[in-house]
C-alpha positions in Angstrom: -2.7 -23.1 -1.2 0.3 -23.0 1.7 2.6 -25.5 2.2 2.9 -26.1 5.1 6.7 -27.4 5.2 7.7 -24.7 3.7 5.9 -21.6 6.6 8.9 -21.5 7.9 8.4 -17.7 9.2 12.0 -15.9 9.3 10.2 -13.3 11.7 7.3 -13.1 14.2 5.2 -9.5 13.3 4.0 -7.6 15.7 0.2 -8.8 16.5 -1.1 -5.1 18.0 -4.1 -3.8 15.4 -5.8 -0.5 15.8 -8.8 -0.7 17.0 -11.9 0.8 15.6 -13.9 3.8 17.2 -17.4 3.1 18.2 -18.2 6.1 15.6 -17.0 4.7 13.1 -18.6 1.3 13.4 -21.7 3.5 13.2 -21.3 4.9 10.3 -20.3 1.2 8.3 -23.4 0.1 9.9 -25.1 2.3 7.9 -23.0 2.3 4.8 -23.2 -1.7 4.8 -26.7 -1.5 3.3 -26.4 0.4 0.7 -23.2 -1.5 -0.6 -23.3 -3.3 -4.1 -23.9 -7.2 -3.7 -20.1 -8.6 -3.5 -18.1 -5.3 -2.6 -18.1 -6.2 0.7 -15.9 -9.3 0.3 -12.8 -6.8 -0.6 -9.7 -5.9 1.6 -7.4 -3.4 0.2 -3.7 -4.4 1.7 -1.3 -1.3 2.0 2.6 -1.8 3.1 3.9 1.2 4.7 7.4 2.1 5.1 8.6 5.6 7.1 6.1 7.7 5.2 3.3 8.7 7.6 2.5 11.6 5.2 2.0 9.5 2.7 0.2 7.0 4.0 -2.2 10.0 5.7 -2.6 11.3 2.1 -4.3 7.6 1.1 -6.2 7.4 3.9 -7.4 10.9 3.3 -8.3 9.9 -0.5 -9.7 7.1 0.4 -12.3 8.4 3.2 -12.5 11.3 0.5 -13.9 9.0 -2.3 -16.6 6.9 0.4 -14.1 3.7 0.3 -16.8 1.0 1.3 -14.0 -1.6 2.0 -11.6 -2.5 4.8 -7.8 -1.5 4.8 -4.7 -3.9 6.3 -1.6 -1.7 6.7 1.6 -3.2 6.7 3.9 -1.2 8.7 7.5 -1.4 9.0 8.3 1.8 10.1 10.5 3.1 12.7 9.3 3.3 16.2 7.9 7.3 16.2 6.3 7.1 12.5 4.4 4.0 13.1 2.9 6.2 16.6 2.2 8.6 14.4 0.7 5.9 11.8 -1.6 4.6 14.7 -2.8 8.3 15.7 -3.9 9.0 11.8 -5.5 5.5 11.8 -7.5 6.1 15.0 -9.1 9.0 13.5 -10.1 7.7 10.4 -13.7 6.4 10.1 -12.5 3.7 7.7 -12.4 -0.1 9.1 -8.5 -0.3 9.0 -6.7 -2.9 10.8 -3.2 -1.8 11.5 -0.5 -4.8 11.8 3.0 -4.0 12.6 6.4 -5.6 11.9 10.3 -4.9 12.4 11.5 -2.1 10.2 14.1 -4.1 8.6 11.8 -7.2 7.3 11.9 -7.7 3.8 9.2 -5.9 2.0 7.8 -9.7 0.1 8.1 -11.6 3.3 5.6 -8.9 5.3 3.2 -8.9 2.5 3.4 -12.9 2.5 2.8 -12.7 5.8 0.4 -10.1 6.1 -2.0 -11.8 3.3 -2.1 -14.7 5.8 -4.8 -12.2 7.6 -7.1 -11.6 4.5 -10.4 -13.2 5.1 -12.0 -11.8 2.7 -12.9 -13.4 -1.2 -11.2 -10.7 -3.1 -7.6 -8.5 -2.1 -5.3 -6.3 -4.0 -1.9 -4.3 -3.3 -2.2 -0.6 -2.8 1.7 1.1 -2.0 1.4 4.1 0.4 2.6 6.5 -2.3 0.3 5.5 -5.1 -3.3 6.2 -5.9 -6.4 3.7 -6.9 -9.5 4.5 -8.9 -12.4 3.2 -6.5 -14.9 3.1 -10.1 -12.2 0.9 -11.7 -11.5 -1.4 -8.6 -15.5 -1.6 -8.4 -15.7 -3.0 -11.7 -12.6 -4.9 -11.2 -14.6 -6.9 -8.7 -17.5 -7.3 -10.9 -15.3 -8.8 -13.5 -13.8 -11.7 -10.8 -17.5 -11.8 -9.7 -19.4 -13.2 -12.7 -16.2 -15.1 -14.0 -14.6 -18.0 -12.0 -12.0 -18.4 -14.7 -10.3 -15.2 -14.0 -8.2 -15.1 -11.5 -7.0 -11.4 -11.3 -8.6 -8.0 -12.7 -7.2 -4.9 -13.1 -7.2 -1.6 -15.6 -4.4 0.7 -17.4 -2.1 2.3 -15.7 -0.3 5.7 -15.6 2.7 7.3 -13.7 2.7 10.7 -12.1 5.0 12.7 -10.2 3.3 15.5 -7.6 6.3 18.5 -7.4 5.7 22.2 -8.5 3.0 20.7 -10.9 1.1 17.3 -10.7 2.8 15.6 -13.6 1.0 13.0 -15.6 4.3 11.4 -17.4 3.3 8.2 -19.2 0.5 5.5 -19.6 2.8 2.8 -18.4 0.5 -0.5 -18.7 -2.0 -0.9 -21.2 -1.8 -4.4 -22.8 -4.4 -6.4 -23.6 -6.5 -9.0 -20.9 -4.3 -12.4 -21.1 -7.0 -15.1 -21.5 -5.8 -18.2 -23.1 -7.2 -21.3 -22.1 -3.7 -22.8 -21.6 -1.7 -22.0 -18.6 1.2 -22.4 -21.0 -0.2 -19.7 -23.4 -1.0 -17.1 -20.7 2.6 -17.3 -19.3 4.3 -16.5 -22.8 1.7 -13.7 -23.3 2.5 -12.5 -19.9 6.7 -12.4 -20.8 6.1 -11.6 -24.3 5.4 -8.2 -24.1 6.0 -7.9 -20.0 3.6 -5.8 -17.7 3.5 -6.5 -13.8 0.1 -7.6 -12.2 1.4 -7.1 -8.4 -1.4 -4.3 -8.1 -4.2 -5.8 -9.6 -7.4 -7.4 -8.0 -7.2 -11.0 -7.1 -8.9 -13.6 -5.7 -7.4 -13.7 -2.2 -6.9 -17.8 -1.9 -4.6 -17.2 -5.5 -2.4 -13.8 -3.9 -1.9 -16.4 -0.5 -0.7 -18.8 -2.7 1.7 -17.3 -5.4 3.1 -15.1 -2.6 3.9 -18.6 -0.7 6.6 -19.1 -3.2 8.7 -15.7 -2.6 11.1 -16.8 -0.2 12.2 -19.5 -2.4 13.9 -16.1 -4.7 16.9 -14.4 -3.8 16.2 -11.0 -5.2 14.2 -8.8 -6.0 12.9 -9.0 -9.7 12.9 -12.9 -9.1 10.3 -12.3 -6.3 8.2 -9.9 -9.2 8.4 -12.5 -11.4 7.9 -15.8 -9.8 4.3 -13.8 -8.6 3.3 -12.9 -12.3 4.0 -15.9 -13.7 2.4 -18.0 -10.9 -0.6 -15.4 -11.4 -0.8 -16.2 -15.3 -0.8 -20.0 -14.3 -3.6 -20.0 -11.6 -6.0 -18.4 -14.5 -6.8 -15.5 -16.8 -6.0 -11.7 -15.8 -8.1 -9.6 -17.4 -7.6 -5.4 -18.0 -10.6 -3.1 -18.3 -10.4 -0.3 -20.3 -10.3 2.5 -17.8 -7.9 4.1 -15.8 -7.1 2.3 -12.9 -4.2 2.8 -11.0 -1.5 5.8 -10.6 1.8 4.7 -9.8 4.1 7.3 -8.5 7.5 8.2 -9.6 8.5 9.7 -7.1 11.4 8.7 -4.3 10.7 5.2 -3.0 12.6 2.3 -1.2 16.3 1.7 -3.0 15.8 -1.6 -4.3 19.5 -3.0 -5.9 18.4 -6.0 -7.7 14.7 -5.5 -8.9 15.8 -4.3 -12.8 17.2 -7.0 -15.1 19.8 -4.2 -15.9 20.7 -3.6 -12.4 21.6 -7.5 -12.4 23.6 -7.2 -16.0 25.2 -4.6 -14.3 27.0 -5.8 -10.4 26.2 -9.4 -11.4 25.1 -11.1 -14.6 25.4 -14.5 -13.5 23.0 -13.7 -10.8 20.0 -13.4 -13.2 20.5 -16.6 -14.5 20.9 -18.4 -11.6 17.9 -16.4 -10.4 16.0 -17.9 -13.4 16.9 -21.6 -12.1 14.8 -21.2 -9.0 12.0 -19.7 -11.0 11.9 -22.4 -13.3 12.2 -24.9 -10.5 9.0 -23.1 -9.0 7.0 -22.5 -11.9 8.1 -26.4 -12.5 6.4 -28.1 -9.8 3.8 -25.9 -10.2 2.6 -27.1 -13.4 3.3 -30.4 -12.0 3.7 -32.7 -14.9 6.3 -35.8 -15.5 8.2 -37.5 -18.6 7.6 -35.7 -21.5 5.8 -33.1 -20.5 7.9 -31.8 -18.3 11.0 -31.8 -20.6 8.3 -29.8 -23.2 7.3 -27.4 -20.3 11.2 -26.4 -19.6 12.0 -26.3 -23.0 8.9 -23.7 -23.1 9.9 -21.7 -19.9 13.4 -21.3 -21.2 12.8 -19.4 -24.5 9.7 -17.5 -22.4 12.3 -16.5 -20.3 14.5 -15.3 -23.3 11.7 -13.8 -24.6 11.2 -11.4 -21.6 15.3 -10.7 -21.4 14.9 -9.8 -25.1 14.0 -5.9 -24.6 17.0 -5.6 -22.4 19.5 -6.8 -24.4 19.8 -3.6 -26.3 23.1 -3.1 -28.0 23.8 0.4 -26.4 23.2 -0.6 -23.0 25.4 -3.9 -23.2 27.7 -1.7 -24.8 27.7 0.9 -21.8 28.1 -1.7 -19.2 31.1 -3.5 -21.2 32.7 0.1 -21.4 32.1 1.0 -17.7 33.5 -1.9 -16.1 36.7 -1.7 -18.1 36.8 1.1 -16.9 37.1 0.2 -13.6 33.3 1.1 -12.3 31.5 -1.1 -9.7 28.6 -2.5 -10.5 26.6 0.4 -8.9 27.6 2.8 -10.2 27.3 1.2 -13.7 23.6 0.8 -12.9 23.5 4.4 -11.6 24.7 5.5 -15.2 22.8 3.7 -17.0 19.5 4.7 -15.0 21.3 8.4 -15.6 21.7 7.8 -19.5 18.1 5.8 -20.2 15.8 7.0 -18.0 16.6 10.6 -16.9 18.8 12.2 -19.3 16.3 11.3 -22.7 13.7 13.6 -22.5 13.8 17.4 -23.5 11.9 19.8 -22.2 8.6 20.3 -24.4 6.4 23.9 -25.0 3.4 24.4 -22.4 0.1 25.2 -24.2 -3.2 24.8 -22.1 -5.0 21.4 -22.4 -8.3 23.1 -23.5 -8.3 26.3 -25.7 -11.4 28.3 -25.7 -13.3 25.1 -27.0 -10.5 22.8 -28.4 -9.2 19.8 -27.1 -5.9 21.2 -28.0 -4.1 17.8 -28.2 -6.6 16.8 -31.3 -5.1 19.9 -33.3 -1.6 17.6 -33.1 1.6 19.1 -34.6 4.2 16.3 -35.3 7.0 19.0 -35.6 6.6 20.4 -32.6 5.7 17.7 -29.0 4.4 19.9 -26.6 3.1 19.0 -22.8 -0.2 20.5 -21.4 -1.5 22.1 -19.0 -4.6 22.5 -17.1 -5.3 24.1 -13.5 -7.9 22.7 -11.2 -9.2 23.3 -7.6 -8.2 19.9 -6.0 -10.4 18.6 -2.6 -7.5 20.3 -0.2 -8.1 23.5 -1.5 -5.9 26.5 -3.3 -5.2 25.2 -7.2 -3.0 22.7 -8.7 -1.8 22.8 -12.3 -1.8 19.3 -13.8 1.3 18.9 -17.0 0.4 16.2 -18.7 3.1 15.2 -20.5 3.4 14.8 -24.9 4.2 10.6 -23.9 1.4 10.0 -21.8 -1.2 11.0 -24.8 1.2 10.1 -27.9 3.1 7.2 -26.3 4.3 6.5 -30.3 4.6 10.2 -30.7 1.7 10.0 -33.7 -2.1 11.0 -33.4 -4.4 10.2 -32.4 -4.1 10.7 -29.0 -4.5 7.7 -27.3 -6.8 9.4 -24.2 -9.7 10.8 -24.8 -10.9 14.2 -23.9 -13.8 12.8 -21.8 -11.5 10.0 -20.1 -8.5 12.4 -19.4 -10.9 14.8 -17.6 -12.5 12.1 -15.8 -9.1 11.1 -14.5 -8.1 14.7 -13.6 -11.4 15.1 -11.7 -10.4 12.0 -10.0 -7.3 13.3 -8.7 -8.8 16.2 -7.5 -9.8 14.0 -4.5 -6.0 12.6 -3.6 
């Protein structure tokens, strides 16, 4: 729930919505009929930020793939692109309420606010460059339907990239459902091996709340993390085992202090003092006194180590100790290490189609030799579009089998035909 003493708003949002055409109230009238029991009590919340084609290119999917639910944009665009975001919205026969706010707000602080205008039972996060699988989010809802002790639902993710090919790089989240009965439990399996939860489904009344807590963190990553772990707290989060949600990889807003490396790097000290107000949160959320509460820190601390842990790499607290002797700033240590970790490590792999006459050619697996594959398709806006999927995003451990099947990756190509 909010607290009240502390909805202090640093801003006042715009209050102008789009309306809806009389058309398109039409057609939900019919559509609202033939809904599945539940669905109905879904908003899908999308910030937008000075990417009116992008946000167009959802709202095309979306109408595309019969979305039955309504949409809440959050836009913080510049004058002229939210005009142009209101003209695309107008047309759209989707129920979309269009809320508006000062281009410079912080991107937490609109979504806190903006959840304050959810009224319905269920809500998840949908960024304006991404892409959401409206079978998965169906069944998503199902799951927090029939199971009051889950508080969240979401499936396995995957990252792509659309350039001269549409690039499937890397099944990014795929960990197991985290349902412990003790709050404690969930939070350690939630650090342990750490995956974020920011896009699942939740239960609107636990997104309000653990997004009430976000202004209480100074950066970034804190903000992430003081979300999950309240998340993991409020009850269990549970992944099906589908494809859910494509997160792209391409250019997005330049966040400086979202990465635990990116903190190592202009300011170490900041990440632990970072971690004070977290555990102060997280603290008085659990709510217990005496004892308890000395076990509960003692807990939280090593948790917290326990997340740092992949981090701490040798090579990349070497590079950052050898940079800032050096005489390099803190960004532009980050910026090296982002070149040396993250673009620089991958070598261009062979092409060979995905299917061979009849072969699944990723089954007939060469451990010499990683290749990428490739498969053209007609997509919904017409002409062709050659997917690559890369050698990671079938062998993450770079050994067989692969670890998506030939019926699921078609499914998912077939999919994104429609976006």
């Amino acid at each position: 729930m909010f607290d009240a003493a502390r909805d202090n708003r640093p801003f006042a949002p715009d209050r102008r919505e789009a309306s809806l055409t009389s058309l398109g109230e039409r057609v939900r009238s019919v559509l609202h009929g033939i809904r599945a029991p539940g669905d109905t009590s879904y908003t899908m919340v999308v910030p937008t930020h000075n990417r009116a084609g992008l946000l167009s290119r959802l709202l095309d999917y979306l109408e595309a793939e019969g979305a039955w639910f309504p949409l809440l944009i959050l836009d913080s665009s510049a004058e002229e692109i939210r005009r142009h975001n209101a003209d695309r919205i107008a047309r759209s026969l989707l129920e979309i309420r269009h809320r508006t706010y000062s281009p410079d707000v912080d991107p937490y602080l609109k979504v806190q606010d903006g959840l304050r205008a959810v009224d319905t039972a269920y809500c998840s996060l949908c960024a304006d460059d991404d892409v959401v699988f409206l079978p998965a989010l169906a069944r998503c809802l199902r799951v927090l339907h029939r199971r009051a002790d889950v508080c969240a639902a979401h499936g396995i993710y995957f990252n792509f990239f659309d350039g001269p090919s549409f690039d499937l790089s890397y099944v990014v989240y795929r960990g197991p459902s985290i349902i412990a009965d003790a709050p404690l439990v969930r939070l350690q399996q939630l650090f342990a091996a750490y995956e974020a939860v920011y896009y699942a489904v939740y239960r609107t009344h636990v997104l309000q709340a653990v997004f009430s807590r976000v202004d209480e963190l100074h950066t970034v990553l804190g903000r992430e993390l003081v979300t999950a772990a309240l998340t993991a707290l409020s009850g269990k989060v549970v992944r099906i085992n589908e494809f859910y949600y494509g997160r792209s990889t391409g250019d997005s807003f330049p966040y400086t202090d979202s990465h635990p490396h990116q903190l190592l790097a202009t300011a170490p000290e900041a990440l632990f003092e970072e971690y004070v107000r977290l555990r102060a949160v997280i603290l008085e959320h659990l709510g217990d006194g005496g004892v308890t509460a000395e076990q509960n820190r003692t807990v939280l601390d090593v948790t917290f180590l326990e997340y740092l842990e992949p981090f701490l790499r040798p090579d990349v607290l070497d590079l950052i100790i050898s940079d800032r002797l050096q005489g390099c700033d803190g960004r532009a240590t980050a910026a090296h290490l982002w070149s040396v970790f993250v673009h620089s490590n991958r070598a261009s792999n062979p092409l060979t189609p995905l299917i061979d006459g009849r072969h699944f050619t990723p089954n007939r697996y060469r451990d010499k030799q990683y290749t990428d594959y490739l498969v053209t398709s007609r997509p919904r806006t017409g002409g062709f579009r050659t997917y690559r999927i890369f050698h990671e995003f079938l062998f993450p451990n770079s050994l067989p089998p692969p670890t998506v099947s030939k019926r699921q990756l078609l499914r998912t190509l077939e999919r994104l035909d429609a976006y």
